[in-house]
Residue, then its C-alpha position, 0 to 999 in steps of 0.5 A: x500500500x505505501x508503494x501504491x501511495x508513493x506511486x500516485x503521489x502527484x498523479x493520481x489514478x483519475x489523472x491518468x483515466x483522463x489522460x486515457x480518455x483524451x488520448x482516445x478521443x484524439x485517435x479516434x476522432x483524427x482518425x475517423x476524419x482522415x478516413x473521410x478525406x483519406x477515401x475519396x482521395x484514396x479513389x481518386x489515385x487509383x481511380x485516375x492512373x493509367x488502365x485504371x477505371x477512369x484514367x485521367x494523368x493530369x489529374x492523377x499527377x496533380x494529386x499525387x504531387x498534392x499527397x506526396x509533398x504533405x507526406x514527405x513534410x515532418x509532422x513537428x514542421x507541418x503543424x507550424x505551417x498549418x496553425x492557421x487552419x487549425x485557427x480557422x477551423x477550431x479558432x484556436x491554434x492550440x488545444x486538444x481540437x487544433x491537435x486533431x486539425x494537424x494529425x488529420x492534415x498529415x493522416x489524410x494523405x498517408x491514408x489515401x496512399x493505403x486506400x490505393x495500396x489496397x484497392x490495387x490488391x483486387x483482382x482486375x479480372x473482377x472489374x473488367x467482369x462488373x465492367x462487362x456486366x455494365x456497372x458504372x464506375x460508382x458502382x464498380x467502387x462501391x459493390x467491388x472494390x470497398x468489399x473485395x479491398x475490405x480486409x486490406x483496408x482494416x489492416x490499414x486502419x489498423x496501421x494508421x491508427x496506431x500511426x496516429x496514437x503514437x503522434x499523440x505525445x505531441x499534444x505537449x507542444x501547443x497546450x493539449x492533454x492525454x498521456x503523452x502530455x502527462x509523460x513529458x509534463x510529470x517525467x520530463x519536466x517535474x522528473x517523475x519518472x515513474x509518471x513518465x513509465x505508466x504514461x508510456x505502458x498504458x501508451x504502449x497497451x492501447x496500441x497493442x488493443x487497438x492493433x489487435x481488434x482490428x487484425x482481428x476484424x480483418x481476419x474474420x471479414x478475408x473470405x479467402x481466410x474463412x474458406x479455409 
């Protein structure tokens, strides 16, 4: 008990489910966002490259370039850059809020490039058939590529999730919370090293849960693994 007591002298166990809290609400949220812009661009890559289902090279460069500039940025450097949209968007450049704005802004593009990835793992003899049948490019997207890509797209989730989760001690930086911001807080700063290890462990256990539900997801939704 009086080891207990040393432990959570100055950082108590409500302390760090809030931090678990807050940690959570930025990942999923960034996340979830990313997704949404990451998709449509995703589609767009694949979509509009060469002997793909509406090829278009001006456009496919252009996108290309956009993502690949964002990505190639360092995620420290492109949140100073980008503090004025999170200021526009959150109206604020600092917080939990403006935090997600920067992990969205640099996600997107690493989703978008997975979304490819995944999408060119279907098999093409399975759209030239949609395509013969007379599905139109819509259709082929949402009734063959989404469901046939499903497994490899979770896998990618999973990657960007746990991508995303380990940005997140950056939240010190401009004012935010989670555990990141309680490890540099208390263990950087104050020399608490042993807030700065609980901080890292519970980090490092929420990584692995997320991982693994969602290896798990894609596993149970690959027909070629249920077939077996």
């Amino acid at each position: 008990m009086e080891f207990l007591s040393s432990l959570f002298e100055n950082v108590t166990p409500a302390m760090y489910g809030e931090a678990i809290l807050v940690t959570v609400k930025i990942t999923l949220f960034s996340t979830l966002l990313s997704y949404i812009l990451g998709i449509p661009l995703g589609v767009l890559l694949y979509g509009t490259s060469k002997d793909s289902i509406f090829p278009n090279s001006a456009v496919n460069g252009v996108v290309g370039t956009i993502v690949n500039i964002i990505r190639s940025i360092p995620f420290i450097i492109l949140l100073v850059m980008t503090q004025p949209v999170a200021k526009l968007i959150t109206g604020s450049k600092i917080g939990d809020n403006a935090f997600i704005v920067y992990l969205v802004i640099a996600a997107a593009p690493f989703v978008a490039r997975m979304i490819e990835s995944s999408f060119r793992e279907v098999d093409r003899g399975v759209i030239e058939a949609a395509q013969s049948m007379g599905s139109n490019n819509f259709q082929i997207i949402m009734k063959v590529l989404l469901p046939e890509a499903k497994p490899s797209l979770i896998v990618g989730s999973a990657i960007a999730i746990t991508t995303i989760l380990g940005y997140t001690p950056m939240t010190y930086l401009i004012a935010g919370g989670g555990l990141g911001q309680m490890a540099i807080q208390y263990g950087l700063y104050r020399f608490e090293t042993d807030a700065m290890y609980i901080s890292s462990i519970l980090l490092i256990v929420l990584v692995q849960i997320m991982q693994e539900t969602l290896n798990y997801i894609a596993k149970k939704s690959d027909k070629r693994i249920r077939g077996k």
